[in-house]
VEXVEXLO-603098 format. One record per residue (C-alpha): residue in one letter; chain; x, y, z. Coordinates in nm, 2 decimals. Layout:
BEGIN
{"A", "A", {X, Y, Z}};
...
END
This chain:
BEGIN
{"X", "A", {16.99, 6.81, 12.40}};
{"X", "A", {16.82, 6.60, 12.66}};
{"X", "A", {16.51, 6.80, 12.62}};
{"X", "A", {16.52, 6.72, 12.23}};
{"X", "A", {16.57, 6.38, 12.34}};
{"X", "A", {16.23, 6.34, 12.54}};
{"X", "A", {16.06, 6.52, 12.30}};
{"X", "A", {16.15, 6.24, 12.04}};
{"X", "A", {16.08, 5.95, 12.30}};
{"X", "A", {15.73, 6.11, 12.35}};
{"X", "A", {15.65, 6.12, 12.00}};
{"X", "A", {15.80, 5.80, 11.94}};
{"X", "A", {15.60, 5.65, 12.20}};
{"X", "A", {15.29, 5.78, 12.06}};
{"X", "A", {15.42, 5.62, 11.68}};
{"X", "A", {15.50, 5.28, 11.86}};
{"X", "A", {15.16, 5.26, 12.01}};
{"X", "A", {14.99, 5.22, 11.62}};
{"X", "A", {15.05, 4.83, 11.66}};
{"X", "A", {14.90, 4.61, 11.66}};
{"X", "A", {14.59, 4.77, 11.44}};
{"X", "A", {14.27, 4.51, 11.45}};
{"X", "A", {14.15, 4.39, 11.16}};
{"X", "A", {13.80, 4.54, 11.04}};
{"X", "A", {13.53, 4.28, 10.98}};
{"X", "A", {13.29, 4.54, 10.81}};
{"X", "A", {13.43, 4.78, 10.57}};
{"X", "A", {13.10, 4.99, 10.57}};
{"X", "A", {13.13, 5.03, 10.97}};
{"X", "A", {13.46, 5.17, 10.96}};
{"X", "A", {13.42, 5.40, 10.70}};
{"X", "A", {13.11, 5.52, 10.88}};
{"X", "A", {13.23, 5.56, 11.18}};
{"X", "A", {13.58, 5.76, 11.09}};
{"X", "A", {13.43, 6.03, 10.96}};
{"X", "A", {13.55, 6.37, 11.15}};
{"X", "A", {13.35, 6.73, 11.10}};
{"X", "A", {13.56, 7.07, 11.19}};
{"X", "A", {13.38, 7.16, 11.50}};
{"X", "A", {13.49, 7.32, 11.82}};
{"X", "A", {13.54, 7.64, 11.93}};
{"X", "A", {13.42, 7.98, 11.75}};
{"X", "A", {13.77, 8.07, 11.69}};
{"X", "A", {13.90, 7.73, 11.59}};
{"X", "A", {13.60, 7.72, 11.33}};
{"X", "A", {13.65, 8.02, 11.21}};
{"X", "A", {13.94, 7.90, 11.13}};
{"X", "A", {13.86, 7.62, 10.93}};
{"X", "A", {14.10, 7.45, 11.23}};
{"X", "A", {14.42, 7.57, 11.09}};
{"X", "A", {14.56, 7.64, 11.45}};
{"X", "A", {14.79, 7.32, 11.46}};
{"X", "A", {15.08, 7.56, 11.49}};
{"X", "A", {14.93, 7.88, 11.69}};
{"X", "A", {14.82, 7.65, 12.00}};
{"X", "A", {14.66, 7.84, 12.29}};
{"X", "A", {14.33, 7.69, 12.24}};
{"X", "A", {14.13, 7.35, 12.33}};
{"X", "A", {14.01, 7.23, 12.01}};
{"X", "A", {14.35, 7.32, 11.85}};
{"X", "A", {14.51, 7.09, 12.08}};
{"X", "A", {14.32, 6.81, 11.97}};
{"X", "A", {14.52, 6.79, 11.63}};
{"X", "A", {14.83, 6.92, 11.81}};
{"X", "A", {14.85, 6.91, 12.19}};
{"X", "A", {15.16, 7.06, 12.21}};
{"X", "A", {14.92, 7.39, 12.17}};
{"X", "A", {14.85, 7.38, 12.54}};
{"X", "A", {15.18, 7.49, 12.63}};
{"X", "A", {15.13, 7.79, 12.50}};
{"X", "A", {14.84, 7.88, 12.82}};
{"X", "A", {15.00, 8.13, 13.05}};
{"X", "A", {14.68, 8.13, 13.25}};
{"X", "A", {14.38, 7.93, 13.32}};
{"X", "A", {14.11, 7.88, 13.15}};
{"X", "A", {13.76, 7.72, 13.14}};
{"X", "A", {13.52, 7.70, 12.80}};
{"X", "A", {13.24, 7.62, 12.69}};
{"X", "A", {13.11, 7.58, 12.28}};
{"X", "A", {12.72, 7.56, 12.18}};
{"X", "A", {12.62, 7.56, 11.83}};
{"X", "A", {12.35, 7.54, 11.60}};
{"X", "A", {12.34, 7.32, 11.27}};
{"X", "A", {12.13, 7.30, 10.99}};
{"X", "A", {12.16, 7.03, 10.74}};
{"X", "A", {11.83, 6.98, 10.52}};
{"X", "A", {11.58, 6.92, 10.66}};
{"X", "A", {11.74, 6.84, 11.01}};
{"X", "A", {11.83, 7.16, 11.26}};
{"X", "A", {11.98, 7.06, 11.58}};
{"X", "A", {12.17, 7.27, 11.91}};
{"X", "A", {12.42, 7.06, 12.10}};
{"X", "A", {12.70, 7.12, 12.31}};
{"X", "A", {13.02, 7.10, 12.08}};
{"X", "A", {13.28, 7.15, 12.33}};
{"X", "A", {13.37, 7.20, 12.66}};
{"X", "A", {13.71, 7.23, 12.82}};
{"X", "A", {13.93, 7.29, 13.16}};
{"X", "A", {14.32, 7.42, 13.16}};
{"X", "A", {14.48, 7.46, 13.47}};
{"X", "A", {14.79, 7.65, 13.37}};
{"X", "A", {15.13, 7.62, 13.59}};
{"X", "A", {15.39, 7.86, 13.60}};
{"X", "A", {15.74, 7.74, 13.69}};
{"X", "A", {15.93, 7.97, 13.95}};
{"X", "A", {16.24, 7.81, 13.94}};
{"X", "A", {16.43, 8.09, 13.74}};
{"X", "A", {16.73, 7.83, 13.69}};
{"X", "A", {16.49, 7.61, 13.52}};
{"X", "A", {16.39, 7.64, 13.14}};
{"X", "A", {16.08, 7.50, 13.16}};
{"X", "A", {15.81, 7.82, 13.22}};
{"X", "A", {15.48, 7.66, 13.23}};
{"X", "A", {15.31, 7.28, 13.28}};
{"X", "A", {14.98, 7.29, 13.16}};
{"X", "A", {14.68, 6.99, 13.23}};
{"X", "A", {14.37, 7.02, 13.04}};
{"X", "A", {14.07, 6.81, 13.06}};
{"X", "A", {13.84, 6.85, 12.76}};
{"X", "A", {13.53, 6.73, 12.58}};
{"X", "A", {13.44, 6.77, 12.19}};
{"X", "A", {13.23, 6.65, 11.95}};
{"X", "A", {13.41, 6.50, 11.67}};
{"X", "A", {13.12, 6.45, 11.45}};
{"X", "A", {12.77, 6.47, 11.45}};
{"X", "A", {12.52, 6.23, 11.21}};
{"X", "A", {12.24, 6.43, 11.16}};
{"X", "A", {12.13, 6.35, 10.85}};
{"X", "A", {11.83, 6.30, 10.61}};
{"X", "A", {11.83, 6.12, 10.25}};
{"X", "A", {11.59, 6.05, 10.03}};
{"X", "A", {11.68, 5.90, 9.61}};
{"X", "A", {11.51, 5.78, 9.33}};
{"X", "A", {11.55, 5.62, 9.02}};
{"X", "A", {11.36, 5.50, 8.73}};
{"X", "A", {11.46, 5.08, 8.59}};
{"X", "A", {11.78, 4.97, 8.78}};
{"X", "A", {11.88, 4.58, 8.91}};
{"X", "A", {11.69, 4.44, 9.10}};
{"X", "A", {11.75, 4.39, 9.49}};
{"X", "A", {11.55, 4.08, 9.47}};
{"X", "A", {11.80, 3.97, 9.19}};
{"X", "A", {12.13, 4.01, 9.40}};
{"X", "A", {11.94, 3.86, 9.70}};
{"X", "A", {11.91, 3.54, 9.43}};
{"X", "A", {12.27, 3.57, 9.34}};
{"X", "A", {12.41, 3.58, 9.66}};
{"X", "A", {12.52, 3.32, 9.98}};
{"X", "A", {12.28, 3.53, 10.26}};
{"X", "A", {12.07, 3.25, 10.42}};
{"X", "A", {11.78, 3.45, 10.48}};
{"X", "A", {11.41, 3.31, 10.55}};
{"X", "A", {11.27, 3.58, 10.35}};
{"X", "A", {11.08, 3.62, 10.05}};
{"X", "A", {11.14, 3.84, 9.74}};
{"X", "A", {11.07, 3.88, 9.39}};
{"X", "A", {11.35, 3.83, 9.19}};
{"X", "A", {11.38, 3.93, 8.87}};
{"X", "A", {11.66, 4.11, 8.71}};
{"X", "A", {11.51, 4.46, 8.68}};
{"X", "A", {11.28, 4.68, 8.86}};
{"X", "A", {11.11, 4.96, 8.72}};
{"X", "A", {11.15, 5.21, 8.99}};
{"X", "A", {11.32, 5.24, 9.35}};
{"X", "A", {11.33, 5.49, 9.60}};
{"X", "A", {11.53, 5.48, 9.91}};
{"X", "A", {11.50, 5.70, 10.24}};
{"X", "A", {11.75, 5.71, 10.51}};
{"X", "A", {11.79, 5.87, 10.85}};
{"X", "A", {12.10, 5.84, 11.08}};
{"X", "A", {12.14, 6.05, 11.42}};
{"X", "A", {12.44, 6.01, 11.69}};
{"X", "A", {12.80, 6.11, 11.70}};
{"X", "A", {13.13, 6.08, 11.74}};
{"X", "A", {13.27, 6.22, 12.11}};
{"X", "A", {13.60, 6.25, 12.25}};
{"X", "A", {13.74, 6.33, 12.62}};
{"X", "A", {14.11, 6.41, 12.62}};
{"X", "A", {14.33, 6.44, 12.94}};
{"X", "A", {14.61, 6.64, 12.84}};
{"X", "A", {14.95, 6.81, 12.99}};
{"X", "A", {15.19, 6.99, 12.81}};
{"X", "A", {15.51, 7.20, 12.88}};
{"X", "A", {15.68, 7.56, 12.78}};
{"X", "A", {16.06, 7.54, 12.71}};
{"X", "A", {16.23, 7.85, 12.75}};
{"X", "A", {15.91, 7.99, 12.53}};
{"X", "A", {16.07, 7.84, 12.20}};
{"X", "A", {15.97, 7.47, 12.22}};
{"X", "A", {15.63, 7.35, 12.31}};
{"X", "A", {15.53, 6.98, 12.35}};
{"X", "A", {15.25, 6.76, 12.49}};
{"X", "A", {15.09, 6.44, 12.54}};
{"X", "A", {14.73, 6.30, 12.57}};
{"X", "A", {14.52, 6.00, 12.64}};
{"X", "A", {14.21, 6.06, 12.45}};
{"X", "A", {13.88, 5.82, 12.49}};
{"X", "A", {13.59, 5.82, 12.22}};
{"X", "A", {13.29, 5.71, 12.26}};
{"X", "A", {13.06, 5.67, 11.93}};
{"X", "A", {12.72, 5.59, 11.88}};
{"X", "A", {12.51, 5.57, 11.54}};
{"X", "A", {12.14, 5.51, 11.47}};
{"X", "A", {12.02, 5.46, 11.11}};
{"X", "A", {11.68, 5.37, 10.96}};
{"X", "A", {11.64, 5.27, 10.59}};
{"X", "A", {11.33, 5.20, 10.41}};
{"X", "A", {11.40, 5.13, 10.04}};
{"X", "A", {11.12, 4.99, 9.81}};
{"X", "A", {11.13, 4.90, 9.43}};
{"X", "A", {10.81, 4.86, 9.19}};
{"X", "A", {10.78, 4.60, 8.91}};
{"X", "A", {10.52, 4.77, 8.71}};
{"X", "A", {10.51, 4.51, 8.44}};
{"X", "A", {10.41, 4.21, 8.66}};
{"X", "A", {10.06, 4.26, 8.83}};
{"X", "A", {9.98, 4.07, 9.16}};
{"X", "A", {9.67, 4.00, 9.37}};
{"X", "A", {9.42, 4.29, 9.39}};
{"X", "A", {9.60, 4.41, 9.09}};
{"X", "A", {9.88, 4.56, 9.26}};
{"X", "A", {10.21, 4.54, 9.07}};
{"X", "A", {10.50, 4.33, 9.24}};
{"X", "A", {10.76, 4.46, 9.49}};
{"X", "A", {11.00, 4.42, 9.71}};
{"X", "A", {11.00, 4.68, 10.04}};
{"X", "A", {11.30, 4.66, 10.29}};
{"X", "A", {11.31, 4.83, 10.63}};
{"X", "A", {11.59, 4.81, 10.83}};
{"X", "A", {11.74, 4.94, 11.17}};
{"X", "A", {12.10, 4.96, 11.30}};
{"X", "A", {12.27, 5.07, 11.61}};
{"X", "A", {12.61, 5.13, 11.65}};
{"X", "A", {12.75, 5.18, 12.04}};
{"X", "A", {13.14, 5.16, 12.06}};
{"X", "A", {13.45, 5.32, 12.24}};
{"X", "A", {13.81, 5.38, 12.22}};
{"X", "A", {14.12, 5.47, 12.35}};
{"X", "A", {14.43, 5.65, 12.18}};
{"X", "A", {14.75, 5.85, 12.25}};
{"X", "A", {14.85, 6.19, 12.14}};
{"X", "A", {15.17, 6.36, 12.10}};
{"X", "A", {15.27, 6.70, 11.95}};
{"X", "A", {15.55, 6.96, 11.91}};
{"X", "A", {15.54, 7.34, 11.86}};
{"X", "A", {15.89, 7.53, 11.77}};
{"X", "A", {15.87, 7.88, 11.77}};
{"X", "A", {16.25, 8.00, 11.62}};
{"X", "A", {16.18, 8.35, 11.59}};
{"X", "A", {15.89, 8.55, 11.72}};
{"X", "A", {15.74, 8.59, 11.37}};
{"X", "A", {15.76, 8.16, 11.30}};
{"X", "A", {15.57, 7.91, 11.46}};
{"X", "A", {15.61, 7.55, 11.32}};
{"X", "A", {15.38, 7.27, 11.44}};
{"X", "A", {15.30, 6.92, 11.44}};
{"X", "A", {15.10, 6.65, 11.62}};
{"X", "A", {15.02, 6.29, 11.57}};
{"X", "A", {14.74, 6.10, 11.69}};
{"X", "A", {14.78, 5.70, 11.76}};
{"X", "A", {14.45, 5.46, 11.60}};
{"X", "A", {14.21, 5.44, 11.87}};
{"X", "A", {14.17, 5.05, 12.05}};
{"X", "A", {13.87, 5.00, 12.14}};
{"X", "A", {13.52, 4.77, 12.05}};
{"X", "A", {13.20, 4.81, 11.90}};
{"X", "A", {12.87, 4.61, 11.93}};
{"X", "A", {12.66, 4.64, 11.63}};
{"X", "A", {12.25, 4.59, 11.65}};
{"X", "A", {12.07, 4.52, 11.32}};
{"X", "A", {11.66, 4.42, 11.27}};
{"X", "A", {11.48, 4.47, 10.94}};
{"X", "A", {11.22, 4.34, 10.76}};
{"X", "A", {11.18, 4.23, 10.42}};
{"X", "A", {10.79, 4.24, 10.22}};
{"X", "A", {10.74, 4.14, 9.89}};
{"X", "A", {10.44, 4.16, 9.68}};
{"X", "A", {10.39, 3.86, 9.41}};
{"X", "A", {10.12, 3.66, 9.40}};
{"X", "A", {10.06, 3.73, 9.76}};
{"X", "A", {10.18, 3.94, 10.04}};
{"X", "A", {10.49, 3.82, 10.18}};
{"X", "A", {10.67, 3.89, 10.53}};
{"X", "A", {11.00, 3.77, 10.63}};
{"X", "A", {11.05, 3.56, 10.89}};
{"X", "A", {11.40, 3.66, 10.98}};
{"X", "A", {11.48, 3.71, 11.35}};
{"X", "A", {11.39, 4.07, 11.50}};
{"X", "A", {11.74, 4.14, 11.61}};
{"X", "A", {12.09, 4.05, 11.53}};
{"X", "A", {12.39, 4.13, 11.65}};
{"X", "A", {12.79, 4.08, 11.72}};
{"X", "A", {13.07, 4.24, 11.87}};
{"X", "A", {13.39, 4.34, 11.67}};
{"X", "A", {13.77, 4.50, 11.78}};
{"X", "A", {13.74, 4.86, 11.64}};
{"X", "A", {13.97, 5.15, 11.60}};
{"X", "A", {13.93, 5.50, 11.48}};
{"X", "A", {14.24, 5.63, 11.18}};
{"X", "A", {14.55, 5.76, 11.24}};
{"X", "A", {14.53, 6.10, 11.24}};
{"X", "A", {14.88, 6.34, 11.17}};
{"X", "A", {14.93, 6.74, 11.13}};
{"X", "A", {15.15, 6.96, 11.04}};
{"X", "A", {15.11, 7.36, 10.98}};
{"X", "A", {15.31, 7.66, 10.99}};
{"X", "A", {15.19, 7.99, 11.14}};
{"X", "A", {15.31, 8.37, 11.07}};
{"X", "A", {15.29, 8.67, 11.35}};
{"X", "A", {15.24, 8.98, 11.25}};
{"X", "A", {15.33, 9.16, 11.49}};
{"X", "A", {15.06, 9.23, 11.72}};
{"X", "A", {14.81, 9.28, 11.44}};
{"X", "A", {14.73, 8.86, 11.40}};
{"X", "A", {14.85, 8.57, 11.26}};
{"X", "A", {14.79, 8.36, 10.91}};
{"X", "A", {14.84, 7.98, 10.90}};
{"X", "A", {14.85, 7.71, 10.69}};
{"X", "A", {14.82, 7.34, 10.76}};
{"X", "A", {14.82, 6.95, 10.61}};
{"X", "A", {14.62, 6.71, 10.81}};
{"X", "A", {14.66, 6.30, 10.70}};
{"X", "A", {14.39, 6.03, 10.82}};
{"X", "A", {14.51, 5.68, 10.71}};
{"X", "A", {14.28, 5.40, 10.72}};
{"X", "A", {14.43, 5.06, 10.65}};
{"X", "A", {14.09, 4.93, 10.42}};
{"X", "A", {14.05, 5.29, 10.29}};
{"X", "A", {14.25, 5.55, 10.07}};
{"X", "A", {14.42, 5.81, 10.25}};
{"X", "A", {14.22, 6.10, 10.34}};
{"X", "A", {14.39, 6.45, 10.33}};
{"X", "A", {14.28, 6.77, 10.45}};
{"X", "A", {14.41, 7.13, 10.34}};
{"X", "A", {14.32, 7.46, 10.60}};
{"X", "A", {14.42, 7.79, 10.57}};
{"X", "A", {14.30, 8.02, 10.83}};
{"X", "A", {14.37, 8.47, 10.92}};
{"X", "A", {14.33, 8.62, 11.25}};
{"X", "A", {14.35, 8.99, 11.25}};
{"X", "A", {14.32, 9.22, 11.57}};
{"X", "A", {14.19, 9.57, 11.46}};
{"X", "A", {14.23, 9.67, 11.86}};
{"X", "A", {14.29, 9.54, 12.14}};
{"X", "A", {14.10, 9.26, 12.27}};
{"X", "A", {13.87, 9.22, 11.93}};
{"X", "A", {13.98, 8.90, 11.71}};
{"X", "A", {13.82, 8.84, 11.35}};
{"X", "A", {13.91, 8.52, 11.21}};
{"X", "A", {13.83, 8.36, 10.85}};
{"X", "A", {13.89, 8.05, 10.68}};
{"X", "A", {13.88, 7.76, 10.44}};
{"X", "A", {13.92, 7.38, 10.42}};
{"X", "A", {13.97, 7.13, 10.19}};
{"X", "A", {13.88, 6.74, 10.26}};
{"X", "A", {13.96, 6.44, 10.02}};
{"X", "A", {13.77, 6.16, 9.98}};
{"X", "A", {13.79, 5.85, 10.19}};
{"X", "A", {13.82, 5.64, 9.92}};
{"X", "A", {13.99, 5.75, 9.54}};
{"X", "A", {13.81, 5.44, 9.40}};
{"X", "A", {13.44, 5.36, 9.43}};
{"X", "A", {13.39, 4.97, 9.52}};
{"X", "A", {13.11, 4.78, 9.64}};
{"X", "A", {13.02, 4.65, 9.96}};
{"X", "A", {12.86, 4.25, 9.90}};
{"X", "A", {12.64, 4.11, 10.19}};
{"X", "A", {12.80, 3.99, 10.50}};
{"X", "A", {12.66, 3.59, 10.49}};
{"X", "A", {12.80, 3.49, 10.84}};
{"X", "A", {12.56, 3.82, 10.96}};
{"X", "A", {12.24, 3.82, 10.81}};
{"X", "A", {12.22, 4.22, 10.85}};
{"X", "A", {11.91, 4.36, 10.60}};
{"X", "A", {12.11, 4.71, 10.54}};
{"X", "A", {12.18, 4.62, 10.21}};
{"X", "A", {12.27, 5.04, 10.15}};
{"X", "A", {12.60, 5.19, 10.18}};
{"X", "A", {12.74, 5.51, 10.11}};
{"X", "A", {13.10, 5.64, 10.07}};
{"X", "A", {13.21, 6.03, 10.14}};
{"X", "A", {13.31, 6.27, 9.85}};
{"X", "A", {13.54, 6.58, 9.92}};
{"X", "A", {13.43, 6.84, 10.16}};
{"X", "A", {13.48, 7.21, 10.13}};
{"X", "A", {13.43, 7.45, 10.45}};
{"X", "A", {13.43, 7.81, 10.45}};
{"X", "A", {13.42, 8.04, 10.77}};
{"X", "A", {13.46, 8.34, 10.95}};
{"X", "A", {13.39, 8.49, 11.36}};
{"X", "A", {13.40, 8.77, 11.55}};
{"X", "A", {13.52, 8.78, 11.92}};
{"X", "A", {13.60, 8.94, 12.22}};
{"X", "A", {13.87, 8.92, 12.50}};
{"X", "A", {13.88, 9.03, 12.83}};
{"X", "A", {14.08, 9.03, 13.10}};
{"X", "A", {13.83, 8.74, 13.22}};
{"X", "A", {13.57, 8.72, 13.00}};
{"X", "A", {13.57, 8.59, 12.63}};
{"X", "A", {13.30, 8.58, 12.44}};
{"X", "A", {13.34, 8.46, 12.06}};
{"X", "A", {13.07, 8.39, 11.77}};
{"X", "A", {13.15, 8.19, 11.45}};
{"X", "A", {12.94, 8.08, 11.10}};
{"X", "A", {13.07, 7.82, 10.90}};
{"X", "A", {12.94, 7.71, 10.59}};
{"X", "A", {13.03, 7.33, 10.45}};
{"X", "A", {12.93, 7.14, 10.12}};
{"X", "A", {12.96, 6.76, 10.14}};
{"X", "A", {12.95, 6.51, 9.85}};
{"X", "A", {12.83, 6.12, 9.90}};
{"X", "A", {12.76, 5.85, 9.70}};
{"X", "A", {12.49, 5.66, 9.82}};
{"X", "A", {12.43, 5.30, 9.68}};
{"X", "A", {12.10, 5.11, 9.76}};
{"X", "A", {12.27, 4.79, 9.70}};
{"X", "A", {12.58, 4.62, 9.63}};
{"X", "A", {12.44, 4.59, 9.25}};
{"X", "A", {12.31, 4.96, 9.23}};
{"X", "A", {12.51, 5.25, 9.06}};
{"X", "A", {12.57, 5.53, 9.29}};
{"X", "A", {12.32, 5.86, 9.37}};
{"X", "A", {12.54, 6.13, 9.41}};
{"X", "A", {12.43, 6.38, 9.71}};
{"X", "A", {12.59, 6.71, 9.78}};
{"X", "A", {12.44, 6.86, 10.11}};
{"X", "A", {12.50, 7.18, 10.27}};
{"X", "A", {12.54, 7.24, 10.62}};
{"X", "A", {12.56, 7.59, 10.80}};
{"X", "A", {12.67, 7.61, 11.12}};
{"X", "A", {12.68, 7.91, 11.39}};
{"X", "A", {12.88, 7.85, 11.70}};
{"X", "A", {12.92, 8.04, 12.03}};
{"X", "A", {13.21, 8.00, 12.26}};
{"X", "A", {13.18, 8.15, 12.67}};
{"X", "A", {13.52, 8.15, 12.81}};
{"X", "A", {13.70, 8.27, 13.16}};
{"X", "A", {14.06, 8.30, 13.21}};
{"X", "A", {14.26, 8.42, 13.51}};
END
């Protein structure tokens, strides 16, 4: 009953720690910088990540670190992987992990193992390219007119364009470094704590420009308005995590883990550039660089899944993830991953995920006036759908383990705050290889 007892406090520690939750000053920021990809190890992508309940690996434990209490030996690993998202390939270390596993000797005592983990992973990678187009559409030069943005800048302002296009490129990530210890209770309960620091970092460069071919200008070039801007985003964070594995029968795992809002800060860095094309070329005058420092945290992030052994044969597990983000709508996620073990010491793995929008209800987001950023573009995440499978081997000290996952993303993209959306599915494919050694 006592043990019960500090299981609750632990998790009811990590609850209490949600407060207080700093207000967002930038709508666009947050939502950019929550997203989360399913990345990891080969055998937690092949599993589209539904290992919540079946533990024993480093990437499960970041949505459940009660799965480190399920080590009976240590382990080091290391995860590479190549991506592909058109027309942008890029190889980067994905994850990277040490568990020093601790058996208890006491044979009085029902605690069997205390496990500590230090462990890197990349929660999300923005390696992306977009390009749009459109014939007549409002005018950026008209909301500029409309709106309270102080800006020594010129533009030509009138209601309608007759053609934009808009090209965008964003590179950086998402990181997180956990330091972790859990705990094996009479091998039934499982349960675990972490402090877990992010570090994110986002580059994006816009160049949108929109042609008014009915209105002619010097040299007989027709009117425009080009925009180029620049951000950078540099932040970090600090959360808790708690989890809790019950294993009733051998056959039943049951899971669940929560993960606090991150505290933390983020400095954003904006420059851009505004030309216009009426009866002369124009060049704004606004200052090269701006920027301002804000309280940022990353969304709470829950799990909860439910595993079946078969036997020695492999496992099948299902699992509901939550992210809750105070300005956003709820985002859920839906996994459902197989591992089968033909013979001994050869896993396959397969699976599929399902992630919800960030926001059920499209809404704009107007110029900041109190910070004159020229990123007048912003873009909200549709659902996601992952697919997966891998192929591994394990040792008595070596593990070696190869995954390919295939994603399709959906975004609306807005050029402005007056612009209907350009919707963009992209597909990513992704192949992952994991070295391991345990003793």
């Amino acid at each position: 009953m006592r043990r019960l007892a500090y299981i609750v406090a632990v998790i009811g520690l990590a609850i209490g720690s949600i407060s207080p939750i700093y207000a967002q000053d930038y709508v666009q920021d947050y939502a950019r910088m929550s997203e989360r990809t399913i990345t990891g190890t080969a055998r937690y992508v092949g599993m589209s990540g539904a290992m919540s309940a079946i533990g024993g690996d480093p990437s499960a434990a970041h949505d459940n670190i009660a799965g480190l209490g399920l080590y009976r030996r240590s382990e080091a690993m290391l995860s590479m992987d190549i991506t592909h998202a058109k027309p942008l390939t890029r190889v980067s270390l994905s994850q990277a992990s040490f568990v020093l596993s601790l058996p208890v000797f006491n044979t009085d005592s029902k605690v069997k193992f205390h496990n500590l983990m230090i462990s890197y992973r990349r929660l999300h990678a923005y390696n992306r390219e977009y390009y749009i187009s459109s014939g007549a559409a409002p005018s950026l030069g008209a909301m500029l007119a409309n709106t309270d943005v102080e800006w020594d800048i010129p533009f030509c302002a009138d209601p309608y364009n007759s053609g934009y296009d808009l090209r965008l490129r964003e590179s950086g990530g998402i990181y997180e470094f956990d330091f972790a210890w859990a705990a094996n209770i009479a091998d039934q309960w499982y349960v675990g704590a972490a402090l877990n620091l992010q570090s994110y970092t986002l580059s994006a460069e816009a160049d949108y420009r929109e042609i008014f071919s009915s209105k002619i200008g010097v040299n007989g070039t027709n009117y425009y308005n080009q925009n180029a801007s620049s951000l950078l985003y540099n932040g970090f964070g600090a959360s808790l995590s708690a989890g809790l594995i019950y294993r009733p029968t051998s056959w039943l795992r049951l899971g669940t883990g929560i993960q606090t809002p991150s505290v933390g800060h983020l400095t954003t860095s904006a420059a851009g550039t505004l030309t216009a094309q009426t009866d002369s070329v124009r060049i704004s005058y606004a200052p090269d660089t701006r920027s301002r420092d804000t309280h940022f945290h990353q969304p709470l992030h829950s799990s909860s899944s439910v595993a079946f052994q078969i036997g020695a044969y492999g496992m099948i597990a299902l699992q509901y993830d939550l992210h809750y983000q105070p300005q956003e709508a709820l985002q859920h996620s839906l996994r459902a991953g197989v591992e089968v073990i033909p013979v001994l010491g050869l896993y396959l793995n397969a699976g599929y995920a399902y992630e919800s929008p960030f926001k059920h209800i499209n809404s704009v987001v107007p110029m900041d006036p109190t910070f004159t950023r020229q990123d007048t573009y912003f873009m909200y995440p549709n659902h996601t759908h992952y697919a997966s499978f891998a192929i591994g081997y394990r040792g008595s000290h070596v593990m070696i383990q190869a995954a390919y996952q295939y994603s399709r993303n959906s975004r609306d993209l807005y050029a402005h705050e007056q612009m209907a959306p350009a919707t963009i599915n992209q597909d990513i494919h992704r192949v992952v290889v994991t070295l391991g050694w345990h003793n």
